[in-house]
C-alpha positions in Angstrom: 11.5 3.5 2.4 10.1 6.9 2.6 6.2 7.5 2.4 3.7 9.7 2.5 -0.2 8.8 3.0 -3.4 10.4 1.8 -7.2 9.1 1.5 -6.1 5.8 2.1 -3.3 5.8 -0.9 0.5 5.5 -0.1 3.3 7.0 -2.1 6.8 6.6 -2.2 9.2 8.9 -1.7 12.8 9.4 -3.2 15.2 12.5 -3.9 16.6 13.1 -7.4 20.0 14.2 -6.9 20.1 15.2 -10.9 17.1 17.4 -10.7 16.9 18.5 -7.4 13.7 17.6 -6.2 11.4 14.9 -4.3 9.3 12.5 -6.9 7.0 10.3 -5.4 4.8 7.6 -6.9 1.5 5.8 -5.9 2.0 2.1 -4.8 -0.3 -0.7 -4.4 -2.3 0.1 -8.1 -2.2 -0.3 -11.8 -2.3 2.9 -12.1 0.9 4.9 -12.5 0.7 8.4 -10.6 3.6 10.0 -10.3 4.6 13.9 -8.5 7.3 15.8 -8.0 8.1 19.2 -5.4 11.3 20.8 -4.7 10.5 21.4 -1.2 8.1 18.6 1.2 5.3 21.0 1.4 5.2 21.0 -2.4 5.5 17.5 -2.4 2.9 17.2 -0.3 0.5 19.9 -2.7 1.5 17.8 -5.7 0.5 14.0 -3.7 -2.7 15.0 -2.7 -3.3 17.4 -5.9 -2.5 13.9 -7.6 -5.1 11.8 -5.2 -7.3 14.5 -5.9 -7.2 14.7 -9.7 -7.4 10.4 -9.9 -10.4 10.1 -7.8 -12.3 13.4 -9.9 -11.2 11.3 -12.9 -12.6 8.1 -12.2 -16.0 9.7 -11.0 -16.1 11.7 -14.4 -15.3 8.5 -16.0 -18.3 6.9 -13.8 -15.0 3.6 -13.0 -14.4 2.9 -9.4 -10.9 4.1 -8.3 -8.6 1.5 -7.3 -7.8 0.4 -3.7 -4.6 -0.4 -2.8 -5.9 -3.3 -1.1 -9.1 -4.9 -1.0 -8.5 -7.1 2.3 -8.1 -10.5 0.3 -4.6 -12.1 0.0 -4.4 -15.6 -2.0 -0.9 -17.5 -1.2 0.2 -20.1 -3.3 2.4 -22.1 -0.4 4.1 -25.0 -0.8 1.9 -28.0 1.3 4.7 -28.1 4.1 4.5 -24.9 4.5 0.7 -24.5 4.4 0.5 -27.7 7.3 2.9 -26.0 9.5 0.6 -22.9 9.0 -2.5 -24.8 10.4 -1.2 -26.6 12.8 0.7 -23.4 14.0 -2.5 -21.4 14.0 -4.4 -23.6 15.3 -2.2 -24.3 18.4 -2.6 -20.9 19.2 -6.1 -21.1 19.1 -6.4 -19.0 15.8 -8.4 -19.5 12.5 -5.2 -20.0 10.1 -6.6 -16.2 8.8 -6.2 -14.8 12.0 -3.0 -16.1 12.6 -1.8 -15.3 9.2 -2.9 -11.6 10.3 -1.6 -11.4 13.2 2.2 -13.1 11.7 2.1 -10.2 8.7 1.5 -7.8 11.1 3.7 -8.1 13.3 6.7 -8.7 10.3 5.3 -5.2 9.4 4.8 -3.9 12.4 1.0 -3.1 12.5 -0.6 -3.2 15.7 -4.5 -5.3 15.6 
Protein backbone atom coordinates (compact mmCIF):
# COMPACT_ATOMS: atom_id res chain seq x y z
CA UNK A 1 0.00 0.00 0.00
CA UNK A 2 1.18 3.38 -0.90
CA UNK A 3 1.05 6.32 1.70
CA UNK A 4 1.78 9.51 2.31
CA UNK A 5 1.91 11.22 5.96
CA UNK A 6 1.16 14.76 7.15
CA UNK A 7 0.50 16.29 10.84
CA UNK A 8 0.06 13.00 12.14
CA UNK A 9 -2.71 11.84 9.41
CA UNK A 10 -1.97 8.98 6.79
CA UNK A 11 -3.48 8.75 3.36
CA UNK A 12 -3.59 6.22 0.83
CA UNK A 13 -2.45 6.31 -2.25
CA UNK A 14 -3.61 4.68 -5.63
CA UNK A 15 -3.38 5.60 -9.55
CA UNK A 16 -6.51 5.89 -11.70
CA UNK A 17 -5.70 4.45 -14.82
CA UNK A 18 -9.27 5.92 -16.30
CA UNK A 19 -8.41 9.45 -15.30
CA UNK A 20 -4.96 9.67 -15.13
CA UNK A 21 -4.15 10.78 -11.92
CA UNK A 22 -3.12 9.91 -8.17
CA UNK A 23 -6.37 10.02 -5.56
CA UNK A 24 -5.55 9.49 -2.14
CA UNK A 25 -7.80 9.27 0.89
CA UNK A 26 -7.40 9.87 4.70
CA UNK A 27 -7.45 6.58 6.81
CA UNK A 28 -7.92 5.86 10.30
CA UNK A 29 -11.25 8.51 10.70
CA UNK A 30 -14.88 8.88 10.09
CA UNK A 31 -14.25 11.41 8.18
CA UNK A 32 -14.06 11.00 4.37
CA UNK A 33 -11.24 13.26 2.80
CA UNK A 34 -10.41 12.53 -0.31
CA UNK A 35 -7.56 14.44 -3.14
CA UNK A 36 -6.43 13.97 -6.29
CA UNK A 37 -2.97 15.38 -8.46
CA UNK A 38 -1.82 14.42 -11.74
CA UNK A 39 1.72 14.58 -10.80
CA UNK A 40 3.10 13.57 -6.73
CA UNK A 41 4.04 17.07 -6.05
CA UNK A 42 0.38 17.95 -6.67
CA UNK A 43 -0.62 15.14 -4.79
CA UNK A 44 1.19 16.15 -2.20
CA UNK A 45 -0.31 20.17 -2.48
CA UNK A 46 -3.79 18.66 -2.53
CA UNK A 47 -3.02 16.12 0.89
CA UNK A 48 -1.77 18.60 2.97
CA UNK A 49 -4.15 21.44 1.35
CA UNK A 50 -6.74 18.74 2.46
CA UNK A 51 -5.19 18.31 6.25
CA UNK A 52 -5.02 21.92 6.18
CA UNK A 53 -8.65 22.73 5.19
CA UNK A 54 -10.04 19.77 7.89
CA UNK A 55 -8.16 21.07 10.84
CA UNK A 56 -9.34 25.12 9.89
CA UNK A 57 -12.80 23.50 9.71
CA UNK A 58 -13.06 21.91 12.87
CA UNK A 59 -11.49 24.98 14.74
CA UNK A 60 -14.19 27.25 12.97
CA UNK A 61 -16.63 24.69 14.00
CA UNK A 62 -15.04 24.99 17.65
CA UNK A 63 -15.12 20.26 17.31
CA UNK A 64 -11.93 18.62 17.97
CA UNK A 65 -10.49 16.99 14.79
CA UNK A 66 -10.18 13.36 14.79
CA UNK A 67 -7.08 11.36 15.55
CA UNK A 68 -6.35 8.50 13.76
CA UNK A 69 -5.55 6.85 16.85
CA UNK A 70 -6.06 7.66 20.33
CA UNK A 71 -3.49 4.97 21.79
CA UNK A 72 -6.41 2.64 23.20
CA UNK A 73 -7.03 -0.71 21.47
CA UNK A 74 -10.01 -3.02 23.00
CA UNK A 75 -9.76 -6.84 21.66
CA UNK A 76 -12.46 -9.00 21.98
CA UNK A 77 -10.26 -12.56 22.08
CA UNK A 78 -11.40 -15.68 22.52
CA UNK A 79 -10.37 -16.94 26.35
CA UNK A 80 -7.66 -19.41 24.86
CA UNK A 81 -6.29 -16.96 23.11
CA UNK A 82 -6.41 -14.27 25.77
CA UNK A 83 -4.53 -17.10 28.42
CA UNK A 84 -1.89 -17.81 26.06
CA UNK A 85 -1.47 -13.98 25.80
CA UNK A 86 -0.80 -13.65 29.65
CA UNK A 87 1.01 -16.37 30.16
CA UNK A 88 3.17 -15.48 26.98
CA UNK A 89 3.67 -11.90 28.21
CA UNK A 90 4.29 -12.61 31.35
CA UNK A 91 7.02 -15.20 30.64
CA UNK A 92 8.75 -12.60 29.00
CA UNK A 93 8.57 -10.48 31.82
CA UNK A 94 6.00 -8.02 30.13
CA UNK A 95 2.64 -6.44 31.34
CA UNK A 96 0.34 -8.33 28.70
CA UNK A 97 0.14 -4.37 27.28
CA UNK A 98 3.61 -4.25 26.71
CA UNK A 99 3.88 -7.34 25.14
CA UNK A 100 0.85 -6.79 23.04
CA UNK A 101 3.00 -3.70 21.85
CA UNK A 102 5.83 -5.00 21.30
CA UNK A 103 3.96 -8.32 19.11
CA UNK A 104 1.88 -5.48 16.91
CA UNK A 105 4.85 -3.79 16.36
CA UNK A 106 6.91 -5.88 15.26
CA UNK A 107 3.97 -7.62 12.69
CA UNK A 108 4.10 -3.97 11.53
CA UNK A 109 7.37 -3.35 11.64
CA UNK A 110 7.56 -0.34 14.10
CA UNK A 111 10.61 -0.01 16.06
CA UNK A 112 9.85 0.89 20.33
Amino acid sequence: MNTMTYHGYTARIHYDERDNIFVGRILGIRSIISFHGETVTELRQAFELAIDDYLADCKEMGVAPEKPASGKLLLRLPPEVHGKAIIAAHSAGKSVNQWVTDVLGKAIDVKF
